[in-house]
C-alpha positions in Angstrom: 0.0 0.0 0.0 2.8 2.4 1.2 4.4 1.6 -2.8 1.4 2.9 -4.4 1.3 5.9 -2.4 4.8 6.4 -3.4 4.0 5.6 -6.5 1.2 8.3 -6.9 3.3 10.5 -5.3 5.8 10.0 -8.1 3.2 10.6 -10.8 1.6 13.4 -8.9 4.7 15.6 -9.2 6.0 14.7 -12.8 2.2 16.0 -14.1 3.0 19.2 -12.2 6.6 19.4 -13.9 4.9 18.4 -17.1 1.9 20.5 -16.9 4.6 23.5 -15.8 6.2 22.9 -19.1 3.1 22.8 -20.8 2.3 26.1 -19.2 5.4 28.1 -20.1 4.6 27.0 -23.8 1.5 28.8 -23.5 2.5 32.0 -21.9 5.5 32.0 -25.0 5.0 34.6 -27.3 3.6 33.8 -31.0 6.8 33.0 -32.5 8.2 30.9 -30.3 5.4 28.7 -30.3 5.6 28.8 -34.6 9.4 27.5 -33.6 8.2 25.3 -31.2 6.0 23.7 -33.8 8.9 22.6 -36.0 11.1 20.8 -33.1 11.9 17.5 -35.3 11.3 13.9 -34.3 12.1 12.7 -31.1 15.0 11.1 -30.4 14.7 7.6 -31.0 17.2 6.1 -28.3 14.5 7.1 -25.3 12.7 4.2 -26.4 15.3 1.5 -28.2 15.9 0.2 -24.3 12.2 -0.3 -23.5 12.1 -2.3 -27.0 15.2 -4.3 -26.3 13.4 -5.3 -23.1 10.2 -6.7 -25.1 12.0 -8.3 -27.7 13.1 -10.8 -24.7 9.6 -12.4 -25.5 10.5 -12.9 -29.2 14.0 -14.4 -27.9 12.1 -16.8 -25.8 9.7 -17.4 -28.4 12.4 -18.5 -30.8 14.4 -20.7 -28.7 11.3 -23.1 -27.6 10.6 -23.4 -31.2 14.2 -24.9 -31.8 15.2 -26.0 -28.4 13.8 -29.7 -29.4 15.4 -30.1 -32.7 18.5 -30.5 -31.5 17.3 -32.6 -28.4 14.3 -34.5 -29.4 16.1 -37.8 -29.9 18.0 -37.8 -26.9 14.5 -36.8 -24.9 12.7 -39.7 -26.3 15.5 -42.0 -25.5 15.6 -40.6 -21.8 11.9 -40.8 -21.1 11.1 -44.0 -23.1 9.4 -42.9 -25.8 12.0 -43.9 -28.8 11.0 -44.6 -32.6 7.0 -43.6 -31.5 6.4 -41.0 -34.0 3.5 -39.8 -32.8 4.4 -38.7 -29.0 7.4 -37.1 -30.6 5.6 -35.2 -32.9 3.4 -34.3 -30.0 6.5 -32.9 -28.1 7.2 -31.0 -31.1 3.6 -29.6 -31.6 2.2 -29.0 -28.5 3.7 -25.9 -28.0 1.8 -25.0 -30.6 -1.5 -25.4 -29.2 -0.9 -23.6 -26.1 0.4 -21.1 -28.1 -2.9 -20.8 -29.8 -4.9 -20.5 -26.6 -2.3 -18.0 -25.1 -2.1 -15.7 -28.7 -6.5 -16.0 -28.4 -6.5 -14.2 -25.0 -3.4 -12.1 -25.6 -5.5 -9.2 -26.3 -7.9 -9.4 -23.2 -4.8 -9.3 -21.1 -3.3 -6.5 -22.7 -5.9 -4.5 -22.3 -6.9 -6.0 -18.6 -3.7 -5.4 -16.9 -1.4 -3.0 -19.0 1.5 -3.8 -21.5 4.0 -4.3 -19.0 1.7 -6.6 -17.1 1.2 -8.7 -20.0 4.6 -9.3 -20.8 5.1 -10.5 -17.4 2.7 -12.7 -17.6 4.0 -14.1 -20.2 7.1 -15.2 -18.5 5.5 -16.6 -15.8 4.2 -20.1 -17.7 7.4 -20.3 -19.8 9.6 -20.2 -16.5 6.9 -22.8 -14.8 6.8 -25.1 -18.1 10.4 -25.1 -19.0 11.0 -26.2 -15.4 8.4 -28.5 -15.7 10.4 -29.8 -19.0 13.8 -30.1 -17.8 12.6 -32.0 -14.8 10.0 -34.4 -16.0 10.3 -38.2 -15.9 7.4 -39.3 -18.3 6.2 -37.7 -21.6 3.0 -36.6 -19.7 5.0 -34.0 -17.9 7.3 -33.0 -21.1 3.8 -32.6 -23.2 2.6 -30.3 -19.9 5.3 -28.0 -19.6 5.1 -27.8 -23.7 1.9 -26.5 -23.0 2.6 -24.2 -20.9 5.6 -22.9 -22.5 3.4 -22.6 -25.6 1.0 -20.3 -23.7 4.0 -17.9 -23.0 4.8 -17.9 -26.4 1.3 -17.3 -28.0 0.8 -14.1 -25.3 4.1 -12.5 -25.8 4.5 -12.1 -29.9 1.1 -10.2 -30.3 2.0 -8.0 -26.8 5.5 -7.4 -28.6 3.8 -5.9 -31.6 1.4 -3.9 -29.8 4.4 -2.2 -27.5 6.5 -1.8 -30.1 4.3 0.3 -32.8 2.8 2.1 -29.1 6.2 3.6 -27.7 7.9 3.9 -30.9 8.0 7.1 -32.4 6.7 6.5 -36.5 10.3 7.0 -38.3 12.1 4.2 -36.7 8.7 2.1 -35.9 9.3 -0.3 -38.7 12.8 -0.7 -37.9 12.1 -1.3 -34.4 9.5 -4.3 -35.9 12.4 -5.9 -37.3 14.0 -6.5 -34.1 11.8 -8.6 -33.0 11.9 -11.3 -36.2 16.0 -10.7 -35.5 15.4 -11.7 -31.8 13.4 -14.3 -32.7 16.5 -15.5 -35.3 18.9 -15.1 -32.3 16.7 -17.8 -30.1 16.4 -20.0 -32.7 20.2 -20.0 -33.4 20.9 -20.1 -29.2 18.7 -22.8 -29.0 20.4 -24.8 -31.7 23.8 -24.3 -30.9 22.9 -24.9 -27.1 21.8 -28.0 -28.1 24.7 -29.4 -29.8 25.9 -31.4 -27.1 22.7 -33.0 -26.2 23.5 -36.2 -28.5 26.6 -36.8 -26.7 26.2 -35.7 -22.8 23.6 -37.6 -21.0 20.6 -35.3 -19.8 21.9 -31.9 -21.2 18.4 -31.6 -22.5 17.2 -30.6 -19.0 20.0 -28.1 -19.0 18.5 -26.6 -22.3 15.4 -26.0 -20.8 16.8 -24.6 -17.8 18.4 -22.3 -19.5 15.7 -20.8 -21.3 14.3 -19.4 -17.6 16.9 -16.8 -17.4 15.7 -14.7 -20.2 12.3 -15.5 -19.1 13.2 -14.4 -15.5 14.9 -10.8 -17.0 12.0 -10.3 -19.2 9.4 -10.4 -15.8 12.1 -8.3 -13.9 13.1 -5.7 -16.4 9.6 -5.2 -17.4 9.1 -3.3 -13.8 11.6 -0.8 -15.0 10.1 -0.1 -19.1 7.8 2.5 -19.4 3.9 1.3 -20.1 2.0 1.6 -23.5 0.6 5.9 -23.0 -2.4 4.3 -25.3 -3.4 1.9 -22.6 -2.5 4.3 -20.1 -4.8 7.1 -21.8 -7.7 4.6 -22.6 -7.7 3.7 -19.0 -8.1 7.1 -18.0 -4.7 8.0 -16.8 -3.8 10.6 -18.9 -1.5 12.0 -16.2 1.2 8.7 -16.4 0.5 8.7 -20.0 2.5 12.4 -19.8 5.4 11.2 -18.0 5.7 8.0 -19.9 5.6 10.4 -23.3 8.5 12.5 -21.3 10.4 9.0 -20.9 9.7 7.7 -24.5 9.8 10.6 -26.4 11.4 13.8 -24.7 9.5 16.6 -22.8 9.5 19.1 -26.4 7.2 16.0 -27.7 4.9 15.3 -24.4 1.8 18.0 -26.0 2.0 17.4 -29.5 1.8 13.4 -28.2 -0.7 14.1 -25.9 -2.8 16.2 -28.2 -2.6 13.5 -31.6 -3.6 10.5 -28.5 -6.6 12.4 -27.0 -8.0 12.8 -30.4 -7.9 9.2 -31.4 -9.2 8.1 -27.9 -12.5 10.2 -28.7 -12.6 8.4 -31.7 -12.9 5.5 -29.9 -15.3 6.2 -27.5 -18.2 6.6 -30.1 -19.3 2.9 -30.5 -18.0 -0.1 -28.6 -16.1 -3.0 -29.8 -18.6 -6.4 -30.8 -16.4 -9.5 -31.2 -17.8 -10.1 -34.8 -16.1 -6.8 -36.0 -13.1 -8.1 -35.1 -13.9 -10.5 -38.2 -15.7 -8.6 -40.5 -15.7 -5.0 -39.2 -15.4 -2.1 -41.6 -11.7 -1.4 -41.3 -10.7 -5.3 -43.2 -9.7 -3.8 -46.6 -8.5 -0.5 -45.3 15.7 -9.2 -40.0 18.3 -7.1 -40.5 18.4 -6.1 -44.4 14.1 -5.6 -43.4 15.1 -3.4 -40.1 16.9 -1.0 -43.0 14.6 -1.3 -45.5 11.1 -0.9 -43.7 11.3 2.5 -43.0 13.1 3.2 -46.3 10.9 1.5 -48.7 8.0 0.3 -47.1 5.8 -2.4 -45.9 4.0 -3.0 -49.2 7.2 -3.3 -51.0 8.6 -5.6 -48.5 5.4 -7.9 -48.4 5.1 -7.7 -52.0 9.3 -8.9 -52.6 8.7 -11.3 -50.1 6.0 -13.6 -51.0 7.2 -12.9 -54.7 10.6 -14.7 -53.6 9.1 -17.2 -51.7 6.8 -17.8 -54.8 10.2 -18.3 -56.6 11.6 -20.4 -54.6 8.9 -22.6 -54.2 8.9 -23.1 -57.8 12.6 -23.3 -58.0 11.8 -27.0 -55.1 9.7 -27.9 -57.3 12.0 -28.0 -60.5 14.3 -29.6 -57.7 11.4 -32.5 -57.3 10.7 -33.0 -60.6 12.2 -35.6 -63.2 13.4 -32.9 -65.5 16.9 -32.0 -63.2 19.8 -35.3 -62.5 20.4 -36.2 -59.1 22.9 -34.0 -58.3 20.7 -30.9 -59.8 18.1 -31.8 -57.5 20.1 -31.4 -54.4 21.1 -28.1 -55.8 18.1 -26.7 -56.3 16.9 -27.6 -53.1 19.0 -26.0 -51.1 19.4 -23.3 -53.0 15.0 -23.2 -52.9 15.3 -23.7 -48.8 17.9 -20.9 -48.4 16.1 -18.5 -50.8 12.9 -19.3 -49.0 14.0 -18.3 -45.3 16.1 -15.0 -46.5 12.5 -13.9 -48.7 10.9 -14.8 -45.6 12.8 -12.7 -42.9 13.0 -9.7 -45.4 8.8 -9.1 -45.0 6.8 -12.0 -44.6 8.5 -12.9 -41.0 8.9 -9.0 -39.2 6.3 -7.3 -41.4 2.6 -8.3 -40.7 2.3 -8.4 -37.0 4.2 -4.6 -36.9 1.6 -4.0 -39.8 -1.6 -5.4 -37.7 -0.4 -2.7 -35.1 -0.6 -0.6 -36.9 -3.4 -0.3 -39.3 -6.1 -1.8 -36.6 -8.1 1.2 -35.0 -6.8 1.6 -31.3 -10.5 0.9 -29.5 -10.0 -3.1 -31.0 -6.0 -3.6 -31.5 -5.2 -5.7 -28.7 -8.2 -8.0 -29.4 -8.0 -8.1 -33.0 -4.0 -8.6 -32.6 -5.1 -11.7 -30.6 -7.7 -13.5 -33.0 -5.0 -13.0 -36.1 -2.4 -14.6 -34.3 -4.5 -17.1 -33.1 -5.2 -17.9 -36.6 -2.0 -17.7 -37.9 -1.5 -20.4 -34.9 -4.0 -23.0 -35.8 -2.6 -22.7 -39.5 1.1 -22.8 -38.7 -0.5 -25.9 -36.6 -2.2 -28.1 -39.6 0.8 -26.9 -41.8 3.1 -28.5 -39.4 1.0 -31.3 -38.7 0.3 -32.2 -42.6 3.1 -31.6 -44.5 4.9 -34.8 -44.4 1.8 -36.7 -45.1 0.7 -34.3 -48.1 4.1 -34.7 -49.4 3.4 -38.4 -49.1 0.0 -38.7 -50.6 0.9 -36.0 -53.4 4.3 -35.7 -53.8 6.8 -32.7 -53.3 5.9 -31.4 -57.3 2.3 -30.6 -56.5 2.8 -29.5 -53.0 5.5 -27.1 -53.5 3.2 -25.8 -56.7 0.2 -25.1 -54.0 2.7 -22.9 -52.0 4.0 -21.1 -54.7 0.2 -20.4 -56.0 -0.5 -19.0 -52.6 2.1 -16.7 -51.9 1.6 -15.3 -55.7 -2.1 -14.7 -54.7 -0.6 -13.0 -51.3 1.2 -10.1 -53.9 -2.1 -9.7 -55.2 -3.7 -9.0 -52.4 -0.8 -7.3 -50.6 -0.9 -4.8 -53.9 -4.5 -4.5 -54.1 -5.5 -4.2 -50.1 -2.7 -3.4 -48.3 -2.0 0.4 -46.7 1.2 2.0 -46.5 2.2 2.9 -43.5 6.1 4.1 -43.5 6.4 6.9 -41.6 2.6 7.8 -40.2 1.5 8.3 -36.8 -0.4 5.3 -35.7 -3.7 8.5 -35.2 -2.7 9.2 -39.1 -3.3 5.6 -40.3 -6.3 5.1 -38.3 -7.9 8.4 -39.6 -7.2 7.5 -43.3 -9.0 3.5 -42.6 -11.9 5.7 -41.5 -14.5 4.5 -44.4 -15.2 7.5 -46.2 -18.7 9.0 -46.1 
């Protein structure tokens, strides 16, 4: 109790100091307010710490995807589940289903407890289920700490997105999307390489999984110290912490003009309240590293647009690879030349871009919700994808399969091109205003 008094305290007294400001900018003659006007964008390293913190989440959520590739064989060996197919591909995939159910009520917790809140939640079940994994004895107890691992995972991407295009200020908010596909290739690599020794040291598979609590553990702790979303904090009705944390994120020149562009979004918002169907088929539907440099230079269409066309490519180019008109020793080629082509299209706009682009071009009253359902989508389809694909590639053959993939990500340019908004550069209130359906 004494904390929160302190706590109001502290927020108390930074409105004054901010509302001070606020009020010397007033009493300013005319032309230093006209000077005032043209103050430039705000610096950009007031907020790259905060986004390191978040991107902890994306770490996390890469290394759980990996941290069984490497150790899968020696896991089933230790808990007696060797050559059964099926309970390894459970271990594998049932991450994935509690990441479903955590990405389908990411958005109620945002929006419940706060941004910072949420990310600390998220930690909590990957710290629980990855000590649940590393010291199991049966595959009952590996398959519940998947689960629960999977819930952090499927809670802290959508969060991630929605911090990241809130405390961001819009020149650097793509390039601060990227990170978190980059930190989500740094997991996957730390996961790999900290797995190496798991086929030759007996029971280093617990220690993988033990590892993985220390980034979970910084993420809950650090998270106490990073400013929260000044959207949530605004839409909550705390406009005066929604000043100081502008002040932390953006500079004190930026706090009114901030302020000013928020409040008018948030009465927006408060015309009409959100139904769970328009989260479906409301009004607003139509309206890595290389990608951290290029998204704020070229754009998100461009991006999407190159990306699905070169994994459209290199689908094709597997497909030659699987056909009977290439020798052998062509095949293998093209293969891995189609599987290397495939993951750098991939990271350049079809891995960082859409989530950063859902943050953005959702209206503010719905975006933690709606942020929720797509990933939840794109989790029950990254789910049957896994699940199927060795069985179509059975039943139909690598020619025909790879052909469906290429069709689709050719149909994704058309609709990226025909559909999709631009958004380099805008204020999230800018983007908003212009998916308003025109009257």
């Amino acid at each position: 109790m004494r904390g929160r008094h302190l706590e109001n305290a502290y927020y108390a007294y930074k409105r004054l100091s901010s509302k001070d400001f606020v009020d010397d900018r007033e009493e300013a003659p005319p032309d230093s307010i006209e000077i005032s006007k043209d103050i430039g964008n705000p610096p950009w390293r007031r907020s790259l710490v905060h986004i390191l913190v978040a991107t902890i989440s994306s770490l996390l959520f890469g290394y759980h995807l990996g941290v069984v590739n490497e150790t899968l064989e020696s896991i089933s060996r230790d808990l007696g589940f060797s050559g059964n197919t099926m309970a390894e591909g459970l271990v594998v995939s049932t991450c994935l289903g509690g990441a479903f159910f955590g990405s389908l009520f990411s958005g109620w917790v945002a929006d419940g407890v706060g941004r910072r809140r949420a990310f600390q939640l998220c930690a909590l079940p990957m710290i629980v289920g990855a000590s649940v994994s590393a010291t199991t004895k049966n595959l009952w107890g590996m398959l519940l700490g998947r689960l629960l691992v999977g819930t952090g995972m499927g809670l802290g991407p959508p969060v991630a997105a929605l911090y990241v295009a809130e405390v961001s200020p819009a020149y650097v908010r793509g390039t601060y999307g990227s990170l978190t596909q980059i930190a989500t290739c740094f997991g996957l690599m730390g996961s790999l390489y900290i797995g190496m020794p798991a086929k030759t040291t007996m029971g280093w598979w617990r220690i993988c999984f033990w590892v993985s609590a220390i980034p979970a553990a910084l993420l809950a702790i650090l998270m106490e110290f990073c400013a929260e979303s000044p959207y949530w904090l605004l839409k909550s009705g705390r406009s005066g912490e929604a000043e100081v944390e502008f002040e932390r994120l953006l500079g004190a020149l930026h706090v009114k003009s901030a302020m000013a562009e928020l409040s008018k979004s948030d009465g927006r918002d408060e015309v009409e309240k959100v139904k769970f169907t328009e989260l479906l088929y409301g009004r607003h539907f139509k309206g890595s590293v290389v990608a951290m440099i290029l998204m704020d230079r070229l754009g998100r269409r461009v991006l999407l647009m190159g990306s699905f066309f070169g994994m459209a490519v290199s689908m094709c180019i597997q497909a030659i690879g699987a056909s009977s008109l290439v020798s052998s020793s062509q095949s293998v080629y093209l293969s891995v030349g189609g599987i290397l082509l495939v993951v750098l299209t991939f990271a350049l706009g079809a891995g960082p871009v859409p989530s950063l682009l859902l943050s953005e071009i959702l209206p503010s009253r719905i975006r933690a919700k709606a942020m929720a359902v797509c990933m939840a989508v794109h989790w029950v389809v990254n789910f049957f994808v896994g699940l199927l694909f060795l069985r179509l590639l059975e039943q139909i053959g690598p020619l025909v399969l790879y052909t469906v993939f290429s069709t689709f990500c050719m149909l994704a340019v058309i609709f990226v091109k025909k559909n999709v908004l631009e958004t380099k550069g805008k204020s999230l209130q800018e983007i908003e205003i212009a998916l308003l359906p025109q009257v």
